[in-house]
PDB file of N, CA, C and O in Angstrom:
ATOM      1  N   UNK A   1      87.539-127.890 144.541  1.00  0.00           N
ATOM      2  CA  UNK A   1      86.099-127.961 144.317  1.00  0.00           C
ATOM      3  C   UNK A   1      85.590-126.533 144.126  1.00  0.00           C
ATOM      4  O   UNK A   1      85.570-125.744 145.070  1.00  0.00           O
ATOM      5  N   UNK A   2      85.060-126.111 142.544  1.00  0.00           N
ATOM      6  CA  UNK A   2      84.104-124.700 142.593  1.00  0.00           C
ATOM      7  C   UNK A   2      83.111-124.587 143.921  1.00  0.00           C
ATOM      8  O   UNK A   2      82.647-125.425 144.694  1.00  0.00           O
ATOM      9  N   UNK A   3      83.051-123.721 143.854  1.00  0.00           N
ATOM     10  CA  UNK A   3      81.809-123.054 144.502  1.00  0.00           C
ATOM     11  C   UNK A   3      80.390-123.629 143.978  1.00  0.00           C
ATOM     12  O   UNK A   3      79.714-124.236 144.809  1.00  0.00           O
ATOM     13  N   UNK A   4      79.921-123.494 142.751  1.00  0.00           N
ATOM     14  CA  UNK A   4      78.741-124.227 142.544  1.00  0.00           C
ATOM     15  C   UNK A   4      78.982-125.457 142.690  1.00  0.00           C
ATOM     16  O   UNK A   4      77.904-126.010 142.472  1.00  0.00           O
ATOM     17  N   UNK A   5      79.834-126.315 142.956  1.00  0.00           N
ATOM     18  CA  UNK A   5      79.598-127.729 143.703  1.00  0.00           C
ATOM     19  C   UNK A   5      79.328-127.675 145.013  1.00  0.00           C
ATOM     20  O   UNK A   5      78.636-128.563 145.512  1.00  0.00           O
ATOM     21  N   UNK A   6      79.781-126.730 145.711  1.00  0.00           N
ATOM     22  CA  UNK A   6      79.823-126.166 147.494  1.00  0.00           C
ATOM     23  C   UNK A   6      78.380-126.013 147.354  1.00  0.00           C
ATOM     24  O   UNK A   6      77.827-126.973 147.891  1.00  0.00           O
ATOM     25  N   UNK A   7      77.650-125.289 146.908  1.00  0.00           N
ATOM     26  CA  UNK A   7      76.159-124.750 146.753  1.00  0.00           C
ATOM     27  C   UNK A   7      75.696-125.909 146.663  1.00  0.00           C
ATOM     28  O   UNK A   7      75.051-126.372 147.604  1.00  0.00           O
ATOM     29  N   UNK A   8      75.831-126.346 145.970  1.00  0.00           N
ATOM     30  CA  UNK A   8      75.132-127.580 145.463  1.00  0.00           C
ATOM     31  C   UNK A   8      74.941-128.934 146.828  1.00  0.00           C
ATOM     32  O   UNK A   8      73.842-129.359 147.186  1.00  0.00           O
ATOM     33  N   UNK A   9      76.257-129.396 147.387  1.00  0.00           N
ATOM     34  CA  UNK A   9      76.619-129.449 147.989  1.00  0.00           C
ATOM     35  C   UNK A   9      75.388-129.388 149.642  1.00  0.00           C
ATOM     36  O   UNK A   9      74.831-130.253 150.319  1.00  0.00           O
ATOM     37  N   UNK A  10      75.463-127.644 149.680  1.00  0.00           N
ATOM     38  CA  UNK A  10      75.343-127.244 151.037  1.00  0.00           C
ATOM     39  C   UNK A  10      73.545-127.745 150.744  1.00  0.00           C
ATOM     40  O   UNK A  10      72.868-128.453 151.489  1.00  0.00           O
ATOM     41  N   UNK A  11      73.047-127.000 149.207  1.00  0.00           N
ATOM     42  CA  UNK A  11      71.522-127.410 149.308  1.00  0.00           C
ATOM     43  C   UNK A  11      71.048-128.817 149.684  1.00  0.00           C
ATOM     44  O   UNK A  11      69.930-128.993 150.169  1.00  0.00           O
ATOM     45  N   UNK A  12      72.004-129.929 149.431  1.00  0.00           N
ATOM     46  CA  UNK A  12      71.728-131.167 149.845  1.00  0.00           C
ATOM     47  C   UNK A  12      71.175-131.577 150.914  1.00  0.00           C
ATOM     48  O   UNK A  12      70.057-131.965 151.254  1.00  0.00           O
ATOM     49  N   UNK A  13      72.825-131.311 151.685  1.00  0.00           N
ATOM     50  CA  UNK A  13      72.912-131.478 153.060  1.00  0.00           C
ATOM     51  C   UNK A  13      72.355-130.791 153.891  1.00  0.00           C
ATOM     52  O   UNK A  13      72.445-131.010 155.099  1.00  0.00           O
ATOM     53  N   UNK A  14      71.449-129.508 153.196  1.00  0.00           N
ATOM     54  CA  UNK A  14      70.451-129.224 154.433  1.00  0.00           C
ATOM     55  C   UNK A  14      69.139-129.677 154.131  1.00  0.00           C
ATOM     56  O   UNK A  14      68.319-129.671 155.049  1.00  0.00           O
ATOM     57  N   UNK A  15      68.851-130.009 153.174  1.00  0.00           N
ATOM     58  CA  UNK A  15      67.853-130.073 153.067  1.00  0.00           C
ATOM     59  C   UNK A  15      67.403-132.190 153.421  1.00  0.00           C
ATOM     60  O   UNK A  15      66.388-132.826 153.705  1.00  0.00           O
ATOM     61  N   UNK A  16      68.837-132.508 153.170  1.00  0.00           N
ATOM     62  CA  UNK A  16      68.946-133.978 154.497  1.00  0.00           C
ATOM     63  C   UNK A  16      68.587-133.721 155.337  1.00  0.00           C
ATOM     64  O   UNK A  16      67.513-134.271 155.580  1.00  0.00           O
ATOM     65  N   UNK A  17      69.052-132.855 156.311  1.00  0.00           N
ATOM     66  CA  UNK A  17      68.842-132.373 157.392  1.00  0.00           C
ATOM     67  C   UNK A  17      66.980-132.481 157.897  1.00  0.00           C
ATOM     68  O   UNK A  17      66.408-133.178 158.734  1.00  0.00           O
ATOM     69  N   UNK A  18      66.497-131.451 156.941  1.00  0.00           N
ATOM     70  CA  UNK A  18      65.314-131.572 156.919  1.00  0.00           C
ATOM     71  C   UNK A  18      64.096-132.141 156.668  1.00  0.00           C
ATOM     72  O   UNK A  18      62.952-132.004 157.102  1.00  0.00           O
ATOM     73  N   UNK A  19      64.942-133.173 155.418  1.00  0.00           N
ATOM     74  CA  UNK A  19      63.920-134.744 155.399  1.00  0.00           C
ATOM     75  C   UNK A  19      64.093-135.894 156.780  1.00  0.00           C
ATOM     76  O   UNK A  19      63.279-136.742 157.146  1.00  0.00           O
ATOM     77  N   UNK A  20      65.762-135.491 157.495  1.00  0.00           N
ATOM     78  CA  UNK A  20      65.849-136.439 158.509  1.00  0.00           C
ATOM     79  C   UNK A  20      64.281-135.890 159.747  1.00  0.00           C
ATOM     80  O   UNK A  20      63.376-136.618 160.157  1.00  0.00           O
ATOM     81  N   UNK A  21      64.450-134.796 159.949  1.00  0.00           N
ATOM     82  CA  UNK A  21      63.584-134.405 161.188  1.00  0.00           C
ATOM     83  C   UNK A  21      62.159-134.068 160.781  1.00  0.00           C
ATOM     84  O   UNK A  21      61.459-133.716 161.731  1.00  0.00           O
ATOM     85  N   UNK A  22      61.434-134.096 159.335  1.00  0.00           N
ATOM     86  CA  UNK A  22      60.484-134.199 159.013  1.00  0.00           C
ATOM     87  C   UNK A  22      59.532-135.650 159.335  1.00  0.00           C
ATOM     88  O   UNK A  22      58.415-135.748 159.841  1.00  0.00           O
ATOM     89  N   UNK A  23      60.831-137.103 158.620  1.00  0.00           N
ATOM     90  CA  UNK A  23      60.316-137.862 159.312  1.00  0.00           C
ATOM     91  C   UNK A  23      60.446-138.283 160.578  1.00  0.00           C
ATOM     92  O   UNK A  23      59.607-139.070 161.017  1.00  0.00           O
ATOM     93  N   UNK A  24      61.306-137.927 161.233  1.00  0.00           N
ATOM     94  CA  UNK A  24      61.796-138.422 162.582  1.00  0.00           C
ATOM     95  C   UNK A  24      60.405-137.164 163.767  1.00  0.00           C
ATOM     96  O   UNK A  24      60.072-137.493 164.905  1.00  0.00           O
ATOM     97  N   UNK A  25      60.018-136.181 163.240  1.00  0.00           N
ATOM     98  CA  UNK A  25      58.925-135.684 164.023  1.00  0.00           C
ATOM     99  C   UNK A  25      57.925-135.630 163.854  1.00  0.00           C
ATOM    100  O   UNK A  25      57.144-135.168 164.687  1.00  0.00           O
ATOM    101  N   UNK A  26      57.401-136.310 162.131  1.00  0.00           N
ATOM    102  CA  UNK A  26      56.291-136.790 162.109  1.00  0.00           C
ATOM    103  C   UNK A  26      55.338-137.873 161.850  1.00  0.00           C
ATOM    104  O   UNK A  26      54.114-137.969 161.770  1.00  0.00           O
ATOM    105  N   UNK A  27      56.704-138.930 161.711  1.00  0.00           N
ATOM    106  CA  UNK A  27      56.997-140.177 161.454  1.00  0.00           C
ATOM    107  C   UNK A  27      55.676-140.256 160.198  1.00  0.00           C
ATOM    108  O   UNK A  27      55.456-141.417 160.542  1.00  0.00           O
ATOM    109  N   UNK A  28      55.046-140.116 159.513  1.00  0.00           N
ATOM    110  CA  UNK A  28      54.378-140.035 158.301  1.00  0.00           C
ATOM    111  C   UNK A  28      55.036-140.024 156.790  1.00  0.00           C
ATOM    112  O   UNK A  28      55.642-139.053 156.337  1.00  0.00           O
ATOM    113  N   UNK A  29      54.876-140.932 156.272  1.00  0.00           N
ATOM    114  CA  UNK A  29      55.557-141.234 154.887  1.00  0.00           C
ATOM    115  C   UNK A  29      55.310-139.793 153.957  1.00  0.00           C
ATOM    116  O   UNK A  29      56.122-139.410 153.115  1.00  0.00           O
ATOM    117  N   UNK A  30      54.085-139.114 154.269  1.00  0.00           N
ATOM    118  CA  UNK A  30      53.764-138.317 153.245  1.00  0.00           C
ATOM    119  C   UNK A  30      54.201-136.781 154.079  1.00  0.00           C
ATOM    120  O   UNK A  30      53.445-135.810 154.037  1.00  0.00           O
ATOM    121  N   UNK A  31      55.593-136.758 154.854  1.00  0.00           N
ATOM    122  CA  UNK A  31      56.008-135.633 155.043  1.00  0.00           C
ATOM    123  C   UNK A  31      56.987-135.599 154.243  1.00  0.00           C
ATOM    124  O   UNK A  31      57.690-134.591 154.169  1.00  0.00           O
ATOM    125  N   UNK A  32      57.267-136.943 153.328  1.00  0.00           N
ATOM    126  CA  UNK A  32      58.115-136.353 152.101  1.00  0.00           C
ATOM    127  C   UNK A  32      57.873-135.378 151.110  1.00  0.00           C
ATOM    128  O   UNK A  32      58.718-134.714 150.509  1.00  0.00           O
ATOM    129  N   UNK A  33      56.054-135.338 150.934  1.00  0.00           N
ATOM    130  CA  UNK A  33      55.290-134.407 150.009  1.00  0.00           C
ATOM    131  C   UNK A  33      56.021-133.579 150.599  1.00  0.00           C
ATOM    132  O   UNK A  33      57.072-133.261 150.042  1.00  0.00           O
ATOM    133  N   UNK A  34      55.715-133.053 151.763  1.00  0.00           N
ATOM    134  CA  UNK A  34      55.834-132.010 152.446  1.00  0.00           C
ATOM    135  C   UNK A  34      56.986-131.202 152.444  1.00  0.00           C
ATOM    136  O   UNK A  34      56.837-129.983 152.524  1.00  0.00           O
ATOM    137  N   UNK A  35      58.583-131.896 152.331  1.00  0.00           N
ATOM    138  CA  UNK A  35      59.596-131.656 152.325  1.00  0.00           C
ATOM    139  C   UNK A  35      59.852-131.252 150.772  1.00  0.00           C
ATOM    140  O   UNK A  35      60.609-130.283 150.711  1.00  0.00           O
ATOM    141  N   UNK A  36      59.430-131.727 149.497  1.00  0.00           N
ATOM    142  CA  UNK A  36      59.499-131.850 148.177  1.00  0.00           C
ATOM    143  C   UNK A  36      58.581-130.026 148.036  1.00  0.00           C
ATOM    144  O   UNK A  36      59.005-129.124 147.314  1.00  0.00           O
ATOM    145  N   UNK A  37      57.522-129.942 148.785  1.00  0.00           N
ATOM    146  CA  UNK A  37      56.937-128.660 148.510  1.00  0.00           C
ATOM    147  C   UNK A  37      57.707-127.540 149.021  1.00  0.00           C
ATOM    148  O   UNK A  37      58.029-126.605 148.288  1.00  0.00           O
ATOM    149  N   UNK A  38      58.132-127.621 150.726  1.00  0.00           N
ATOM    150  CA  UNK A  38      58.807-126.790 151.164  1.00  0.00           C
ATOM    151  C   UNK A  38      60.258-125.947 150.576  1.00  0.00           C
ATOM    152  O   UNK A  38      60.666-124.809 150.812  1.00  0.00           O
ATOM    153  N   UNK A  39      61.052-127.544 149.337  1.00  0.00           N
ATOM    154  CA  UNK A  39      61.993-127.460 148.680  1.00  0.00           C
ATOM    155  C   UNK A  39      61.091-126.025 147.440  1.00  0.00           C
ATOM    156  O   UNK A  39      61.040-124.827 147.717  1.00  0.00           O
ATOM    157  N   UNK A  40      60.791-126.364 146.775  1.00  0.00           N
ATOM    158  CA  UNK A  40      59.925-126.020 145.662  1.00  0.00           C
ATOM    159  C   UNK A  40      59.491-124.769 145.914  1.00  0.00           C
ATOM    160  O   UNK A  40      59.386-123.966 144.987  1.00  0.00           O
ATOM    161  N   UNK A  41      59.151-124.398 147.325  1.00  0.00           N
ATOM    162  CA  UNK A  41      58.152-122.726 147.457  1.00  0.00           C
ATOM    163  C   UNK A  41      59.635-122.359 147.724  1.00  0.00           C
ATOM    164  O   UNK A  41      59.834-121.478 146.886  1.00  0.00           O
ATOM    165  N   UNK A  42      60.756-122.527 148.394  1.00  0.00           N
ATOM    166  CA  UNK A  42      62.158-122.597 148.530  1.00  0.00           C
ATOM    167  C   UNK A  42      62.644-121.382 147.529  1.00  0.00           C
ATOM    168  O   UNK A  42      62.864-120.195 147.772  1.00  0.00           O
ATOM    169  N   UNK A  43      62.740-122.260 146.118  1.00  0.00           N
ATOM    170  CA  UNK A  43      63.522-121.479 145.211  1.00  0.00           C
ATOM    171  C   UNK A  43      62.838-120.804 144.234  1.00  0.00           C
ATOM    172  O   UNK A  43      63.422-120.203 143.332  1.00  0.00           O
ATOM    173  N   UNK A  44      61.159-120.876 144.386  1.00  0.00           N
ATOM    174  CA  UNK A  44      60.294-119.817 143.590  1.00  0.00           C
ATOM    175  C   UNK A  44      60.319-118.621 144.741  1.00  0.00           C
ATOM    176  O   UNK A  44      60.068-117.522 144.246  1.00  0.00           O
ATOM    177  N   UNK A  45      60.472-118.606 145.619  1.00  0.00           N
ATOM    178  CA  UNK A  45      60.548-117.157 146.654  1.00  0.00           C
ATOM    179  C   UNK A  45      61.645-116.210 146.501  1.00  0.00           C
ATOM    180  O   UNK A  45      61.746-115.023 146.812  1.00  0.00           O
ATOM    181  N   UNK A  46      62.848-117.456 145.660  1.00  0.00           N
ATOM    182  CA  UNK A  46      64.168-116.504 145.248  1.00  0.00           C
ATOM    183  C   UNK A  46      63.525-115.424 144.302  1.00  0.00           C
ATOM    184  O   UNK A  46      64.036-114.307 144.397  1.00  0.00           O
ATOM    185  N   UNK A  47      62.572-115.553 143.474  1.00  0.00           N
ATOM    186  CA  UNK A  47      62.414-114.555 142.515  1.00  0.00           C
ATOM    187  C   UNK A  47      62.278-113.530 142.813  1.00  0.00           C
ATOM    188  O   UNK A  47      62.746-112.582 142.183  1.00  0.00           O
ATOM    189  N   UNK A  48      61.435-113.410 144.109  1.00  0.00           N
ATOM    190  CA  UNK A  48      61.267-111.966 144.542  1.00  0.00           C
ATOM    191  C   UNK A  48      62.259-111.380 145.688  1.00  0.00           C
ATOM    192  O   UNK A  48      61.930-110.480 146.460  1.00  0.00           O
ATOM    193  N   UNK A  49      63.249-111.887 145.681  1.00  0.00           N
ATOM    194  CA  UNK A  49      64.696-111.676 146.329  1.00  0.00           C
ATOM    195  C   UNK A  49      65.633-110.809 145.499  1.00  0.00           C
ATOM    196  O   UNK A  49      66.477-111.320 144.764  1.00  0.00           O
ATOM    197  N   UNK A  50      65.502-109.700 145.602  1.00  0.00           N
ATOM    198  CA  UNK A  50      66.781-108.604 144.543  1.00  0.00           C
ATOM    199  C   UNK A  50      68.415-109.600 144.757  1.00  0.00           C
ATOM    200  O   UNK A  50      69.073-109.968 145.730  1.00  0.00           O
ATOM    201  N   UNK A  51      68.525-109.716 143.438  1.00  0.00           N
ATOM    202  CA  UNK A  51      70.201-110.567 143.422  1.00  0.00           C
ATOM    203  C   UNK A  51      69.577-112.108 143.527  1.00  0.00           C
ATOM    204  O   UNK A  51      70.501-112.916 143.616  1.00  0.00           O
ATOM    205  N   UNK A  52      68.612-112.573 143.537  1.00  0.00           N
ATOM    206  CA  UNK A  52      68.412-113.927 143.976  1.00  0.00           C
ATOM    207  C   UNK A  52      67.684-114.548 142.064  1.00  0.00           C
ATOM    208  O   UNK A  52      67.320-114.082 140.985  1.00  0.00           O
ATOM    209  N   UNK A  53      67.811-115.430 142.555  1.00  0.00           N
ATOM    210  CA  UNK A  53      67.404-116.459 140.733  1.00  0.00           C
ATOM    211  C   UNK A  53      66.533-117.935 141.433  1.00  0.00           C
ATOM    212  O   UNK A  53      66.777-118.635 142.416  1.00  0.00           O
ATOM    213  N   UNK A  54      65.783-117.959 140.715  1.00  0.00           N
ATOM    214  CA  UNK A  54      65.375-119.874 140.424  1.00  0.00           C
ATOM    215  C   UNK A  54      66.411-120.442 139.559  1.00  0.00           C
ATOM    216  O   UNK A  54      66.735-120.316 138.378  1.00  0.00           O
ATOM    217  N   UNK A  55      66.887-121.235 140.758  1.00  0.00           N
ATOM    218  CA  UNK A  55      67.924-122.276 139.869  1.00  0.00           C
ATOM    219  C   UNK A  55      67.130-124.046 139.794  1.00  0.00           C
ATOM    220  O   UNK A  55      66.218-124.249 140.595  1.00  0.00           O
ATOM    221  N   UNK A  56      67.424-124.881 139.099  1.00  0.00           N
ATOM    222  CA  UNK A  56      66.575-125.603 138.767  1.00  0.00           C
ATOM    223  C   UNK A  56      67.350-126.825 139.218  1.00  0.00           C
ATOM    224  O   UNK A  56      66.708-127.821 139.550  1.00  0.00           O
ATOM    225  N   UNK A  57      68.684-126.839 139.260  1.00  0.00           N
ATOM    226  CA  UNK A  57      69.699-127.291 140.021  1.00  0.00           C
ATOM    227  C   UNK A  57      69.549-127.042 141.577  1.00  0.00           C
ATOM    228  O   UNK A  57      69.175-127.969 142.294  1.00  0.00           O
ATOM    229  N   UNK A  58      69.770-126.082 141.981  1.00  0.00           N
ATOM    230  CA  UNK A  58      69.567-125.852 143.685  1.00  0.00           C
ATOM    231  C   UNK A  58      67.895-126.882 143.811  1.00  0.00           C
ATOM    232  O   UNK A  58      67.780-127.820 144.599  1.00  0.00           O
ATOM    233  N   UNK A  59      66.817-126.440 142.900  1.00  0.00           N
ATOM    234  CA  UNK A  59      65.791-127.469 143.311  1.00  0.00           C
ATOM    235  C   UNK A  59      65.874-129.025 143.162  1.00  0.00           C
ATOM    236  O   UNK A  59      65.427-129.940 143.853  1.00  0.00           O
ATOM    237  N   UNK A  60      66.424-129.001 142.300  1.00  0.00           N
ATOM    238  CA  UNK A  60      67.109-130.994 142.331  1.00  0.00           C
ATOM    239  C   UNK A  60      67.882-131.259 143.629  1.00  0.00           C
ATOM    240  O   UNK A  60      67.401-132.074 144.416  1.00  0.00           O
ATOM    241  N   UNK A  61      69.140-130.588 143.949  1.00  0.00           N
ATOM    242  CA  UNK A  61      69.691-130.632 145.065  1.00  0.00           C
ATOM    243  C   UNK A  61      68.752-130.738 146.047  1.00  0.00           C
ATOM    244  O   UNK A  61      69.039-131.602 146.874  1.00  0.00           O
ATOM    245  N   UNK A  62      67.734-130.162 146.243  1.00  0.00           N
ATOM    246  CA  UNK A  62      66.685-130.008 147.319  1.00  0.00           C
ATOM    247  C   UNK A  62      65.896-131.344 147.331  1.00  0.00           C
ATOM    248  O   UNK A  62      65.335-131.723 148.359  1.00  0.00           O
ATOM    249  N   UNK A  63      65.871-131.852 146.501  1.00  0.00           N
ATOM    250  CA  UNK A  63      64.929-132.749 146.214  1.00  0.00           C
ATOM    251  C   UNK A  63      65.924-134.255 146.296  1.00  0.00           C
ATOM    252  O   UNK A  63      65.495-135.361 146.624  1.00  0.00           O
ATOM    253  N   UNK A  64      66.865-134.031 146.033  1.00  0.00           N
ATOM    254  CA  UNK A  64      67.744-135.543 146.197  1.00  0.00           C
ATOM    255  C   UNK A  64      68.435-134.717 147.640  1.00  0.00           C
ATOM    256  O   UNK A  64      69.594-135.125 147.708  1.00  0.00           O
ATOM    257  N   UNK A  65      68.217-133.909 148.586  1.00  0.00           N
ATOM    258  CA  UNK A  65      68.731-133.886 149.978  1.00  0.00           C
ATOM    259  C   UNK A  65      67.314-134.467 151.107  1.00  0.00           C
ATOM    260  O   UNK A  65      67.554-134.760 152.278  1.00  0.00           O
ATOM    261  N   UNK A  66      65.958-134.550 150.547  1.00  0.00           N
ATOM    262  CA  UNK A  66      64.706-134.958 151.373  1.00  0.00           C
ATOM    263  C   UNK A  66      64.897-136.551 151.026  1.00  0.00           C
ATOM    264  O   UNK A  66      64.614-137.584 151.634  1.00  0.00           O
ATOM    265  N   UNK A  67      65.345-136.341 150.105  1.00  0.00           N
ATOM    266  CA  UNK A  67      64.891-138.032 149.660  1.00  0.00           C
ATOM    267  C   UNK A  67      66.123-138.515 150.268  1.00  0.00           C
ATOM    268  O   UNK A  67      66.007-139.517 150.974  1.00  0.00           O
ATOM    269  N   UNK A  68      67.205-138.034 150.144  1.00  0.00           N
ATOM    270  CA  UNK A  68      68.328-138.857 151.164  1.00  0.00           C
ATOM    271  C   UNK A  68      68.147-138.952 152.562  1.00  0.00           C
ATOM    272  O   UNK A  68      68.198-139.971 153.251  1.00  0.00           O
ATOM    273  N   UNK A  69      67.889-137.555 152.979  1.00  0.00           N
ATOM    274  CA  UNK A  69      67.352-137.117 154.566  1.00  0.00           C
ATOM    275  C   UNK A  69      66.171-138.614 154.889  1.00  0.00           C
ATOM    276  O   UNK A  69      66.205-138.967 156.068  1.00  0.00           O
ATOM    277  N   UNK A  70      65.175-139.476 153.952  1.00  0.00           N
ATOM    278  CA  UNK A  70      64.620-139.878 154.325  1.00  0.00           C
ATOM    279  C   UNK A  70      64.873-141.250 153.815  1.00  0.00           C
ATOM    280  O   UNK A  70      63.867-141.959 153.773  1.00  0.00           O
ATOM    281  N   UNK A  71      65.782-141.689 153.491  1.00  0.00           N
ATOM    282  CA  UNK A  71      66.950-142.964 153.371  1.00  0.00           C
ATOM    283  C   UNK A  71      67.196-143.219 154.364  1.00  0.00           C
ATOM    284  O   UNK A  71      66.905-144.277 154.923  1.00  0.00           O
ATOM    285  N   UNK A  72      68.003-141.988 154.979  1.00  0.00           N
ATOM    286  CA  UNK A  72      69.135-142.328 155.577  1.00  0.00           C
ATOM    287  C   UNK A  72      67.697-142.461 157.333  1.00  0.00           C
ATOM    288  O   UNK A  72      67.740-143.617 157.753  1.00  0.00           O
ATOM    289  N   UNK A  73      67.262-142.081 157.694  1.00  0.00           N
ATOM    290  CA  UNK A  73      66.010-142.592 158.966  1.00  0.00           C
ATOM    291  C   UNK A  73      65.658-144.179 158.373  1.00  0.00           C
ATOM    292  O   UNK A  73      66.128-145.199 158.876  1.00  0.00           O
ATOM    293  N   UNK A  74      64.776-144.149 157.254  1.00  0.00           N
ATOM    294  CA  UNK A  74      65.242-145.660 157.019  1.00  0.00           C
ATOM    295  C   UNK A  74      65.807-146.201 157.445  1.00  0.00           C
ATOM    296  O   UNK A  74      65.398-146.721 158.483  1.00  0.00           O
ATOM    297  N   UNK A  75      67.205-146.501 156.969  1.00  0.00           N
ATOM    298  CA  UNK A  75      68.286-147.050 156.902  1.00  0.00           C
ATOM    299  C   UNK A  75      68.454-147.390 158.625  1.00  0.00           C
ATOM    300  O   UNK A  75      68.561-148.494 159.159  1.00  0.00           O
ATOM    301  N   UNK A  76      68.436-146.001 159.273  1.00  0.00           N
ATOM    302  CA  UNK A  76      69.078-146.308 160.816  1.00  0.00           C
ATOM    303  C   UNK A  76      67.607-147.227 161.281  1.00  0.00           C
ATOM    304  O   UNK A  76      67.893-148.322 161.765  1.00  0.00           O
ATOM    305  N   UNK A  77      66.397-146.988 161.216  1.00  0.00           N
ATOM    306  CA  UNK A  77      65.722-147.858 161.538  1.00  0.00           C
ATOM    307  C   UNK A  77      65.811-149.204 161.758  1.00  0.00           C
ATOM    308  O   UNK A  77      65.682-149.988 162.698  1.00  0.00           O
ATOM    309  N   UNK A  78      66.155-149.227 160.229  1.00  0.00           N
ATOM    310  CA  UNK A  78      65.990-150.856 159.843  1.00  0.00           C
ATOM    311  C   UNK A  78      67.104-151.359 160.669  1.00  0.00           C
ATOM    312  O   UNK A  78      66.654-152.151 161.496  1.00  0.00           O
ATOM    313  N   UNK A  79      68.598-151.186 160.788  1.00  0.00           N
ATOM    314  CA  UNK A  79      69.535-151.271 161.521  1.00  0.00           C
ATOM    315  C   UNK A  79      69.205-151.987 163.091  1.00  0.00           C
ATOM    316  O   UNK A  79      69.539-153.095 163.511  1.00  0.00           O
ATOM    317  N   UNK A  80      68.171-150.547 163.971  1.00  0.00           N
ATOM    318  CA  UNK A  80      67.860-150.774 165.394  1.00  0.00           C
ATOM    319  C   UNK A  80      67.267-151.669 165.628  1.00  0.00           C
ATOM    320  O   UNK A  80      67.482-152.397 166.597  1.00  0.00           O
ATOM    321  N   UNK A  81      66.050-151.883 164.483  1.00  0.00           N
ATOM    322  CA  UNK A  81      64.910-153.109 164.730  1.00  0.00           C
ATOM    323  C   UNK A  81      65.293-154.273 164.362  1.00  0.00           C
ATOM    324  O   UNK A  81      64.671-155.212 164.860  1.00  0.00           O
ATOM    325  N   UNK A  82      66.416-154.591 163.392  1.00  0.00           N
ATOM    326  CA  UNK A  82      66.272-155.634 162.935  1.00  0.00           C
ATOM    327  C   UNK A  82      66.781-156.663 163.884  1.00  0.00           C
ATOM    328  O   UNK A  82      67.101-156.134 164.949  1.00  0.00           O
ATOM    329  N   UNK A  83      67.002-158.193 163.861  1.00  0.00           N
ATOM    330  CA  UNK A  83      66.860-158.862 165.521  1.00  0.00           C
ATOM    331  C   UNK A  83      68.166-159.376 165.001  1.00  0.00           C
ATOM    332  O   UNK A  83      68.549-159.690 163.873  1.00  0.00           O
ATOM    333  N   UNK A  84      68.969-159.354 166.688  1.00  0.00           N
ATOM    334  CA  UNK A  84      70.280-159.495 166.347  1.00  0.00           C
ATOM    335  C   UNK A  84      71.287-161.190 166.148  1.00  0.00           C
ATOM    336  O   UNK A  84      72.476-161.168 165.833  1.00  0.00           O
TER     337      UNK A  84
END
């Protein structure tokens, strides 16, 4: 596996990370906005980073890692509640 799949990759899974505990601490549907912006100011801040770039890819990655991050709380939800 290259390295830009690893990147790619790592932007996901953290940024899962961060759609999981966005909704899980603010239980509000519209902390997905929130996660989608945080992604977004993310990789426009690279610009003013010497050696750093806007990649448009790392922001997709960002954006399909909130939206999974907030699947996957779904998902375990529906799991706990549903009656057995």
């Amino acid at each position: 596996m290259g390295v830009e799949y690893v990147d790619k990759l790592a932007h996901a899974l953290e940024y899962c990370i961060l759609g999981c505990l966005l909704l899980l601490g603010f239980r509000r549907k519209r902390m997905l906005v929130w996660g989608v912006v945080f992604g977004t100011i993310d990789e426009f801040h690279q610009l003013l980073i010497p050696g750093r770039e806007f990649s448009v890819a790392d922001l997709a990655m960002n954006m399909v890692g909130i939206a999974l991050g907030f699947l996957l709380v779904h998902v375990i939800r529906y799991i706990k509640e549903r009656p057995a």
